[in-house]
C-alpha positions as CSV (number, residue, x, y, z in Angstrom):
1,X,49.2,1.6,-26.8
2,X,45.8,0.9,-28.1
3,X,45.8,-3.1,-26.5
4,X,46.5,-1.0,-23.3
5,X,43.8,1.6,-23.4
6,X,41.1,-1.4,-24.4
7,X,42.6,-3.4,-21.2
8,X,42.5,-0.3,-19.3
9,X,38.9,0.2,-20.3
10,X,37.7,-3.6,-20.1
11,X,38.5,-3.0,-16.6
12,X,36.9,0.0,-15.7
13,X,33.2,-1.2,-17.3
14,X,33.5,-4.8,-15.4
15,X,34.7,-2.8,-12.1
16,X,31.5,-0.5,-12.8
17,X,28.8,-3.6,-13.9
18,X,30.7,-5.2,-10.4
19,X,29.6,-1.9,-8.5
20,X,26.2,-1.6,-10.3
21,X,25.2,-5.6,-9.3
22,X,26.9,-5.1,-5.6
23,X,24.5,-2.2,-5.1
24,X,21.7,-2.6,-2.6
25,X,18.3,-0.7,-3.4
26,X,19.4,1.4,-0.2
27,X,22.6,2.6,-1.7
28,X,21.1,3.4,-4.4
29,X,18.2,4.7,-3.3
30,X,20.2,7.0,-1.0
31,X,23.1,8.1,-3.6
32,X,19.9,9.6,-5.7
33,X,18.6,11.3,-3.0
34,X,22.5,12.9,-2.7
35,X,21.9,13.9,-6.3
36,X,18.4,15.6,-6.1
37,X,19.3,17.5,-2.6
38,X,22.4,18.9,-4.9
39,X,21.2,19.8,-7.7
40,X,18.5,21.7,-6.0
41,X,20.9,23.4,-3.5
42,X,22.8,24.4,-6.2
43,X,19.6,25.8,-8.5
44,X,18.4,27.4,-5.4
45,X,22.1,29.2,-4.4
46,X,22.4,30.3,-8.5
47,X,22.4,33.7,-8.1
48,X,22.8,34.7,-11.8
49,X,18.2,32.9,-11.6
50,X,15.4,35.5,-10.3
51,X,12.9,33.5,-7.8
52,X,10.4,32.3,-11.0
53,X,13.5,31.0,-12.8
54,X,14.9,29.2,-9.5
55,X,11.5,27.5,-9.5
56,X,11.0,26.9,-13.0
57,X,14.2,25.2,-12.8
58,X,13.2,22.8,-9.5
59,X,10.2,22.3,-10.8
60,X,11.4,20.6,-14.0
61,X,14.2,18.6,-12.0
62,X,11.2,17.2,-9.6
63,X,8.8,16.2,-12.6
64,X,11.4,13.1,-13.3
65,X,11.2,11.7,-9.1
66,X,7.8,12.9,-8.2
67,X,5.4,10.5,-9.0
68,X,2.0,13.5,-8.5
69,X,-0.9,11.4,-9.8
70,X,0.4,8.6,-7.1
71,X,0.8,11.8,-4.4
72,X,-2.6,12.5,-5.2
73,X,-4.6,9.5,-5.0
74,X,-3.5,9.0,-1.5
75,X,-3.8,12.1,-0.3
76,X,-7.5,11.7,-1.6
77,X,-7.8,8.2,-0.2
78,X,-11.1,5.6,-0.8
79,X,-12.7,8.7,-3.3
80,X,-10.2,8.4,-5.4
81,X,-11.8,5.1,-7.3
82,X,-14.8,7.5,-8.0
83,X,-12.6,9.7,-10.2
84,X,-12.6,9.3,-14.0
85,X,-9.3,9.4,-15.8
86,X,-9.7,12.9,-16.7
87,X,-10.9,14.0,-12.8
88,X,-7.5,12.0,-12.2
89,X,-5.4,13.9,-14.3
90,X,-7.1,17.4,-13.8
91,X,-6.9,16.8,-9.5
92,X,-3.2,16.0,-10.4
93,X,-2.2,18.9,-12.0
94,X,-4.4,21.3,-10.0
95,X,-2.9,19.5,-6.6
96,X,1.3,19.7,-7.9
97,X,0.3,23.4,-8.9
98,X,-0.5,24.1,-5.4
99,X,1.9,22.3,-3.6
100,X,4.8,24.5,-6.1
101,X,2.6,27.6,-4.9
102,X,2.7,26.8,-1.5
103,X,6.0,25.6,-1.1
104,X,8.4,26.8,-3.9
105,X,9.6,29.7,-1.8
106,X,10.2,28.4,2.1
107,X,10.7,25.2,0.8
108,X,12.6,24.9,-2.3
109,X,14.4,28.6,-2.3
110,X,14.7,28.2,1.8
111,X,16.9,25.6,1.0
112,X,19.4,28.4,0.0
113,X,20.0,29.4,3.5
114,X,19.8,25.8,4.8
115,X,21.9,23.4,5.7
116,X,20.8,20.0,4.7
117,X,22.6,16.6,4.7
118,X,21.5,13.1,3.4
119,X,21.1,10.2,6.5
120,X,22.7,7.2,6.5
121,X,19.6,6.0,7.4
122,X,17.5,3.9,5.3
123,X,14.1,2.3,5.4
124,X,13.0,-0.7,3.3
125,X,9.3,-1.3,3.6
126,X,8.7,-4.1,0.9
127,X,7.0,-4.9,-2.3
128,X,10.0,-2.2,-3.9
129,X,9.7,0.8,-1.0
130,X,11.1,2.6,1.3
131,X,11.8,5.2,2.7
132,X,14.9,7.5,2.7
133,X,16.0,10.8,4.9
134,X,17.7,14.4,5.1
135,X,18.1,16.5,7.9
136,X,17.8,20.6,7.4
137,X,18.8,22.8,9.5
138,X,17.1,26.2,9.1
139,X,18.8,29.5,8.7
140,X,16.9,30.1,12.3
141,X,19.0,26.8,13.7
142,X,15.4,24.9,13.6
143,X,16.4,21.0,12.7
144,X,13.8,19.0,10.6
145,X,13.9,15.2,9.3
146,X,12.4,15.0,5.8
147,X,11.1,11.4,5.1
148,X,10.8,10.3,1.2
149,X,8.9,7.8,0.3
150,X,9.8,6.2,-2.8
151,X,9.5,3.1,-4.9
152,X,11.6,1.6,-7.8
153,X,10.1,2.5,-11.4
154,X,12.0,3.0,-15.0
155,X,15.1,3.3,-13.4
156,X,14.5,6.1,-10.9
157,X,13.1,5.7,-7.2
158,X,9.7,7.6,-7.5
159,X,8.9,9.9,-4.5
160,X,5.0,8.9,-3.3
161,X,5.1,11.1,0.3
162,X,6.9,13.1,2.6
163,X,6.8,13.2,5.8
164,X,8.3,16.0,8.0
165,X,9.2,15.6,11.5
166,X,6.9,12.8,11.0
167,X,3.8,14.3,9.8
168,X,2.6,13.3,6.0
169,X,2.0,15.2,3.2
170,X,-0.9,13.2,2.0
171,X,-2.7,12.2,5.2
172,X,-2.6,16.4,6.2
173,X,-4.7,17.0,3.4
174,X,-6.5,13.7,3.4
175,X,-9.1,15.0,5.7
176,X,-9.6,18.0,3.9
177,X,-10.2,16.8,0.8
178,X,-12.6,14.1,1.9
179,X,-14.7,17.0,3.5
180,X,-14.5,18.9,0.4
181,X,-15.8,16.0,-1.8
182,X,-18.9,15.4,0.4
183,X,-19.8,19.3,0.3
184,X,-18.8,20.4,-3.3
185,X,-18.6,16.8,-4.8
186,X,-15.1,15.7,-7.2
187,X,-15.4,18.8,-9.6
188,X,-16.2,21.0,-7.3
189,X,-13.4,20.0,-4.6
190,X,-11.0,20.5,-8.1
191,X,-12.2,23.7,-9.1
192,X,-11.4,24.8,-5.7
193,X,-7.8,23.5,-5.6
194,X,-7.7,25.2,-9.0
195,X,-8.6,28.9,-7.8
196,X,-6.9,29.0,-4.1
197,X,-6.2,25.6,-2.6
198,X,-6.4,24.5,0.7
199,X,-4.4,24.3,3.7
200,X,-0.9,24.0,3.9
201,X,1.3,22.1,6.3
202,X,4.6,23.3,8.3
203,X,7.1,24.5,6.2
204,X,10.2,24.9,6.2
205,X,11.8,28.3,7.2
């Protein structure tokens, strides 16, 4: 019985190194994005989690795809160079505290009462991008297309940008915080982030 259950299993690992070598970036690019849109449609339909919980919970899930510091420099653009390491860092976490503010609740806990569904479509843009996509349909029948823009890294497709209906994440605010830097310089454009942020885009609702 035991030579069977070690054939048995020889067969299953080289069936799943064949899958795992057959696999185009796109597949599996897109088979992550199928895991992330359900594990946060099922954190944000867990009714036994109150709203900070629920976020909490989405949050820690999005620190391993979200790559912030990356979100960050281009939604600052050219400036960015200007920033030391710890401007870097302290714009990073200042700029993913906002966007959680902003968007945790239409966004993330919207999702509850939305119905959303990965597209076969994929994008490759080169040099280890591209560009993956879901389609939501709001609880008030309003249909978005969520963009993500990812590239490969440690084992995970890293999420750089979105883009909704076609309009970026990074180049909304890229204007904004270019006009900040000139008027209130780096710190001052980050100390402002830190007490009440700026703008916010469309959400989702």
């Amino acid at each position: 019985m035991q030579k069977y259950l070690k054939g048995y299993w020889a067969v299953w690992l080289m069936l799943c190194s064949v899958w795992a070598f057959a696999a185009t970036p796109e597949q599996i690019a897109q088979q992550q994005l199928q895991q992330n849109v359900q594990m946060v449609l099922s954190v944000a339909k867990d009714k036994s989690l109150n709203e900070q919980q629920r976020i909490s919970q989405i949050e820690r899930y999005a620190d391993q795809f979200l790559d912030y510091e990356r979100i960050s420099a281009l939604a600052v653009g050219l400036p960015w160079r200007q920033f030391t390491p710890q401007q870097k860092q302290d714009f990073s976490a200042a700029f993913k505290s906002m966007i959680v503010r902003i968007y945790a609740h239409s966004a993330l806990l919207g999702a509850a009462n939305a119905e959303v569904k990965v597209l076969p479509k994929v994008v490759n843009q080169g040099k280890n991008k591209l560009e993956t996509f879901t389609e939501i349909v709001s609880a008030n029948n309003k249909r978005y297309t969520v963009g993500y823009q990812m590239y490969y890294s440690g084992g995970v497709y890293k999420i750089y940008n979105f883009r909704v209906n076609g309009t970026s994440l990074v180049t909304v605010y890229r204007s904004q915080f270019d006009q900040s830097i000139q008027q209130k310089g780096i710190d001052g454009t980050i100390a402002q982030l830190k007490e009440r942020g700026f703008g916010k885009v469309q959400t989702i609702k």
